[in-house]
C-alpha positions as CSV (number, residue, x, y, z in Angstrom):
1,X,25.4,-49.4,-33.1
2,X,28.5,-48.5,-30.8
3,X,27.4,-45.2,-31.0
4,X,23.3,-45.3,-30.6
5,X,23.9,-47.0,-27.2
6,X,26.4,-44.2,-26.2
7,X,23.9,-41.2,-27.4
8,X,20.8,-43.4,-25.9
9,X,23.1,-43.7,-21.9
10,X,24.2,-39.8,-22.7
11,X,20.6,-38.7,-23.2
12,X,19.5,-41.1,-20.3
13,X,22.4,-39.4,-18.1
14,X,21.3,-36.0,-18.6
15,X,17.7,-37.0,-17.9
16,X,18.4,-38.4,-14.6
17,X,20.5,-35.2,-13.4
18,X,17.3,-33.0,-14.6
19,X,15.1,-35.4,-12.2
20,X,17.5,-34.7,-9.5
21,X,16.7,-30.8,-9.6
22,X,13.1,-31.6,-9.9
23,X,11.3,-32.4,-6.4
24,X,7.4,-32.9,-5.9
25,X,6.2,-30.7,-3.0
26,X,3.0,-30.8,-2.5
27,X,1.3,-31.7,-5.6
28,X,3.4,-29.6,-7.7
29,X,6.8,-30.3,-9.3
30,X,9.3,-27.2,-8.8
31,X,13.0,-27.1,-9.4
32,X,14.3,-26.7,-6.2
33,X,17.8,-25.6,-7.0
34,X,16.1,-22.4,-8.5
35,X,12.9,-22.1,-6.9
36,X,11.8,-22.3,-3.0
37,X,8.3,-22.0,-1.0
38,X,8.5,-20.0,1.8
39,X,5.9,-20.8,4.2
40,X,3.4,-18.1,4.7
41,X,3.8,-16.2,8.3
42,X,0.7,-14.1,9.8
43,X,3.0,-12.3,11.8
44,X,4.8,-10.9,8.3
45,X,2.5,-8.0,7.6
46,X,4.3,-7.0,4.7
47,X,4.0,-9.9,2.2
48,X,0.1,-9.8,2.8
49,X,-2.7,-8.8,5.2
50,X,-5.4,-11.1,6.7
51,X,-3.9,-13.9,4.7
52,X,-4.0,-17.7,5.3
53,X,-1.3,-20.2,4.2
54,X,-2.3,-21.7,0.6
55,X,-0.5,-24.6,-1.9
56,X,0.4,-24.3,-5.2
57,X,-0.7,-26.9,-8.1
58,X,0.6,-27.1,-11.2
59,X,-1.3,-24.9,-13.2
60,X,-0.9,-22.0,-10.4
61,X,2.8,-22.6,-11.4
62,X,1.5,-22.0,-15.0
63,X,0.2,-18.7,-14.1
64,X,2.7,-17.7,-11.9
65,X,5.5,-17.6,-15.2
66,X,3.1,-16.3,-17.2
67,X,2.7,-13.2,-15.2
68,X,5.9,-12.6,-14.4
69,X,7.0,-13.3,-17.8
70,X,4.6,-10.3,-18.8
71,X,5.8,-8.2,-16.1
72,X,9.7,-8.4,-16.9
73,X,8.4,-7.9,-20.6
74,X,7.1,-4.8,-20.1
75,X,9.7,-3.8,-17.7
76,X,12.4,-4.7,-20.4
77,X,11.1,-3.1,-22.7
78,X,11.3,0.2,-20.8
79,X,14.5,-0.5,-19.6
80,X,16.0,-1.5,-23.0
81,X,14.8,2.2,-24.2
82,X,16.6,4.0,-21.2
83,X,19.7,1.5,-22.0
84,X,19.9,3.2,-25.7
85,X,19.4,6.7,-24.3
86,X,22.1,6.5,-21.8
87,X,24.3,4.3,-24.2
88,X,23.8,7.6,-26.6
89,X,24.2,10.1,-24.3
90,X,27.6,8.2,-22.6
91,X,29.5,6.7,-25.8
92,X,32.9,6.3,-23.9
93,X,31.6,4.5,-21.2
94,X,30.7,0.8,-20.8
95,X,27.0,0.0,-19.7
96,X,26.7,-3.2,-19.2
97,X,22.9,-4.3,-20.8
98,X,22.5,-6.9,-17.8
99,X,22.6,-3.8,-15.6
100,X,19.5,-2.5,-17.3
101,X,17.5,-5.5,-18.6
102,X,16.4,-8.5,-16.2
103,X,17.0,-12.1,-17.5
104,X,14.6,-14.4,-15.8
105,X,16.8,-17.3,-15.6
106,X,19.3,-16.0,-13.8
107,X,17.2,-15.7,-10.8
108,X,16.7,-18.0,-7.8
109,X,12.6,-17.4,-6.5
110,X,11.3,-17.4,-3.3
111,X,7.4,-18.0,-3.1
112,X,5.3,-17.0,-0.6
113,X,1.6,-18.3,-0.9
114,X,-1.4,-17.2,0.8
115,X,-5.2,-17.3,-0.1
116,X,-6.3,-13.2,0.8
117,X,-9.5,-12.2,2.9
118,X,-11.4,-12.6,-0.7
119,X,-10.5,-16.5,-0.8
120,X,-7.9,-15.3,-3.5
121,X,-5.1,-17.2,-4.1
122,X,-1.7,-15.1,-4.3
123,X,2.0,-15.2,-4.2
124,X,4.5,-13.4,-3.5
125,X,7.7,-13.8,-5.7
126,X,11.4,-12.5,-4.2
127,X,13.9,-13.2,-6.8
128,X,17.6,-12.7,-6.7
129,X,20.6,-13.3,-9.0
130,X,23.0,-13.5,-5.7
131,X,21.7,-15.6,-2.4
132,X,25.3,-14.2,-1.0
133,X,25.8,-18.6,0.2
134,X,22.8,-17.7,2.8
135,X,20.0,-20.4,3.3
136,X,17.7,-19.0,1.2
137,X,15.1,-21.3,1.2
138,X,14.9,-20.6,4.8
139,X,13.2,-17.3,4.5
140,X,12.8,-14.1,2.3
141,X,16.4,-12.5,2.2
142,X,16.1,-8.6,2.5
143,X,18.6,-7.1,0.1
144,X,19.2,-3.2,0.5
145,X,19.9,-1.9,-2.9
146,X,21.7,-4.4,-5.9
147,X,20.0,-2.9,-8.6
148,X,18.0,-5.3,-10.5
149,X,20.2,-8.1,-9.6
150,X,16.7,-7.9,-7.2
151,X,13.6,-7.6,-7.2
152,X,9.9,-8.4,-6.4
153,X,6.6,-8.3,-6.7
154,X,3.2,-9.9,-5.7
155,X,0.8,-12.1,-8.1
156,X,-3.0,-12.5,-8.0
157,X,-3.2,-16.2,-9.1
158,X,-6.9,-16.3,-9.3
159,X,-7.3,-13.3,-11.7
160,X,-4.0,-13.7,-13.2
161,X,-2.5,-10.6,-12.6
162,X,0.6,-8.6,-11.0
163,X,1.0,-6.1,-8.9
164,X,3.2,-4.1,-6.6
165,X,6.6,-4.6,-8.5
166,X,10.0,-3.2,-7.4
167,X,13.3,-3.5,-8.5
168,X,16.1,-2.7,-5.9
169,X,17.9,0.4,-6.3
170,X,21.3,1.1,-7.0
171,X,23.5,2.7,-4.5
């Protein structure tokens, strides 16, 4: 019985430190120590034209994984072919596989929503593997090359697809 109650306060601990990451915003729940909405700024032309500012739901945050999870498939499974060339071609060396292949949870997320001039909703996602201590849930960080420790790319929540991807160069 001793040991039921400690499992039962062990499993209640670990569900109450999971909460604690977990914050509504709006009417969506997000884990905020990996994930942050940056609101949407007209004057940032880059991140979209003619937008407006938009929310996310819940099942926007369904789509949004899914299509990133296809796009980092697909761009793993490119990468993971140019890994075993160059791993091939440059036996005596050490290439480290993170360097090629992007693992999703090691990425904080910045989200930028907007609804485009077709009443489209869409986000743009900024991930990094290093926020370098900055506030990043401030406003996009820039990063000038750092490989595909970063990377982004914009998705068309509406028709669930992805589009204009890029992964940081190396210097």
């Amino acid at each position: 019985m001793k040991y039921l109650i400690f499992i039962c306060v062990g499993f209640y601990a670990i569900s109450c430190t999971q909460i604690a990451k977990e914050e509504i915003v709006g009417k969506t729940l997000i884990d905020t120590s990996m994930v942050t909405i940056i609101p949407y700024d007209s004057t940032t032309r880059w991140v979209f034209e003619d937008g407006k500012q938009a929310e996310l739901v819940n099942s926007d945050l369904n789509k949004i994984e899914k299509a990133l999870e296809a796009c980092i498939k697909e761009y793993n499974i490119t990468q993971q072919k140019r890994y075993n060339e160059d791993k091939a071609k440059y036996p005596n060396y050490y290439l480290g596989k993170g360097n090629y292949i992007i693992d999703l949870k090691l990425y904080k997320r910045q989200y930028v929503v907007s609804i485009n001039a077709k009443g489209e909703k869409e986000v743009y996602l900024n991930c990094l593997c290093d926020t370098f201590h900055t506030s990043w849930k401030e406003g996009i960080l820039i990063v000038v090359d750092g490989g595909n420790c970063f990377f982004n790319l914009k998705i068309n929540i509406t028709k669930e697809t992805y589009y204009d991807f890029m992964v940081n160069g190396d210097a």
